[in-house]
Phi, psi and omega in degrees: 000335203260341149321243177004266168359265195330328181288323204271340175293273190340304195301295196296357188278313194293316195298300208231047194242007154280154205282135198307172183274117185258150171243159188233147179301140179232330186179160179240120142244143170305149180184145197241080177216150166316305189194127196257129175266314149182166177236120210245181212299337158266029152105301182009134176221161180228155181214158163230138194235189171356069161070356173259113185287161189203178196201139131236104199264103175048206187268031145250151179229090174295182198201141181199096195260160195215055169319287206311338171251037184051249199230113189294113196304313166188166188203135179216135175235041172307297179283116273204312197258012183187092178249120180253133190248149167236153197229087180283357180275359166247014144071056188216167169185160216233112145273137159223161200269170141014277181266049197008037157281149185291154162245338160201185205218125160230127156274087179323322164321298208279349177317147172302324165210119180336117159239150182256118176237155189247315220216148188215119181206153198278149165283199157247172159068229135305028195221140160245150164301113185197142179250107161252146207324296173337308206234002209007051169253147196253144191208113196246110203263133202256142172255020161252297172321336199048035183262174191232112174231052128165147179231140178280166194271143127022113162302144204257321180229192163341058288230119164244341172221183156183148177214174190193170175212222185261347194224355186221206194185144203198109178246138178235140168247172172301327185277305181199155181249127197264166188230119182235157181289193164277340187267022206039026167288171182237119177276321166193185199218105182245134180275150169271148208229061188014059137307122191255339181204172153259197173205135153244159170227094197051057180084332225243113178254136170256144192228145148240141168218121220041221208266019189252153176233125168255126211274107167295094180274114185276341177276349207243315191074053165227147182250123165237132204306167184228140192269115160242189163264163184303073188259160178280100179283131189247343193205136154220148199216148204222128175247071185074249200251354188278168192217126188237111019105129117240152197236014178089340182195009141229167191216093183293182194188105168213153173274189198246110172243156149081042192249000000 
């Protein structure tokens, strides 16, 4: 018995047993939104407030609603010149440019072959990410061609988040969180130990679970708690080294060390 015990001590140990990440405070601002999409190296923040997505840059500030297609689902503002909002409950989605005008509209519906997406993130070049449902594949579709030019094998569960950058892409399912190439290969496969979302930053993965944030060292394969203070945490976002806290009604700010 004390066998078994020791093994099972070991494993959580291998798993989740580097020494934590500590952060130091850097600033508090009161801040009022729904949902923070992101904030990039120069303060610039995107956001969503009533159903309205907003970009605030120095002293402009934009803004961008579609009522007529319902409640916007997710918006990633990886790419700065080519931002993308999904609307799932009409299986559509919006590039806009820089000053949030539209530049193209995909019905996922109106395709030559139907796809049902759940979770939609930006690529490279003319292509999203977008996973569909249907089928539980992850798919990376370029939308001027309207062509799927390459897919991943099939989900074992659930698909709870996706996130991406110009060359990879990272889907967490209830079972495990995969890491794929641009070519829709799987660069590894890890299980989730009850992760509810990600986060990415230069490559750099983040987990959040329950009310905690976790560091991925992918060279190491170990997840390390990142130490905050105790907040009604509502949100977390991560910028290079930066580490950002919202709590629904401040938006905390610390850096990240010894990571």
């Amino acid at each position: 018995m004390k066998t078994v015990l020791y093994f099972i001590l070991f494993i959580s140990f291998s798993i989740f047993g580097q020494e934590p990440i500590e952060t130091t405070f850097v600033s508090k601002t009161p801040f009022e939104a729904d949902k923070i999409i992101g904030i990039d190296n120069f303060g610039t923040i995107y956001f969503i407030k009533k159903n309205t997505l907003y970009k605030i840059e120095d002293d402009k500030n934009y803004s961008y609603s579609n009522v007529q297609h319902g409640r916007i689902s997710t918006a990633n503002s990886f790419n700065p010149l080519k931002i993308t909002v999904f609307y799932e409950d009409f299986n559509t989605a919006f590039i806009l440019d820089n000053r949030f005008a539209e530049i193209i509209k995909i019905d996922f519906s109106s395709l030559e072959y139907y796809k049902n997406v759940s979770f939609v993130s930006t690529a490279n070049d003319n292509a999203l990410w977008v996973f569909n449902q249907d089928i539980q594949q992850l798919e990376l579709f370029n939308y001027k061609s309207n062509k799927t030019v390459a897919t991943t094998l099939p989900t074992q569960s659930e698909a709870l988040d996706l996130k991406s950058n110009y060359n990879y892409s990272w889907m967490l399912t209830e079972k495990f969180l995969y890491k794929y190439n641009y070519f829709g290969s799987l660069v590894y496969k890890v299980k989730n130990d009850g992760f509810s979302s990600i986060i990415e930053s230069n490559e750099q993965i983040f987990l959040i679970k329950e009310n905690d944030l976790y560091y991925f060292n992918e060279t190491e394969q170990v997840f390390q708690l990142i130490e905050t203070p105790k907040l009604l945490t509502k949100q977390f976002l991560v910028t290079n080294e930066t580490l950002y806290i919202y709590d629904s009604k401040n938006l905390h700010k610390f850096q990240l060390n010894n990571k």
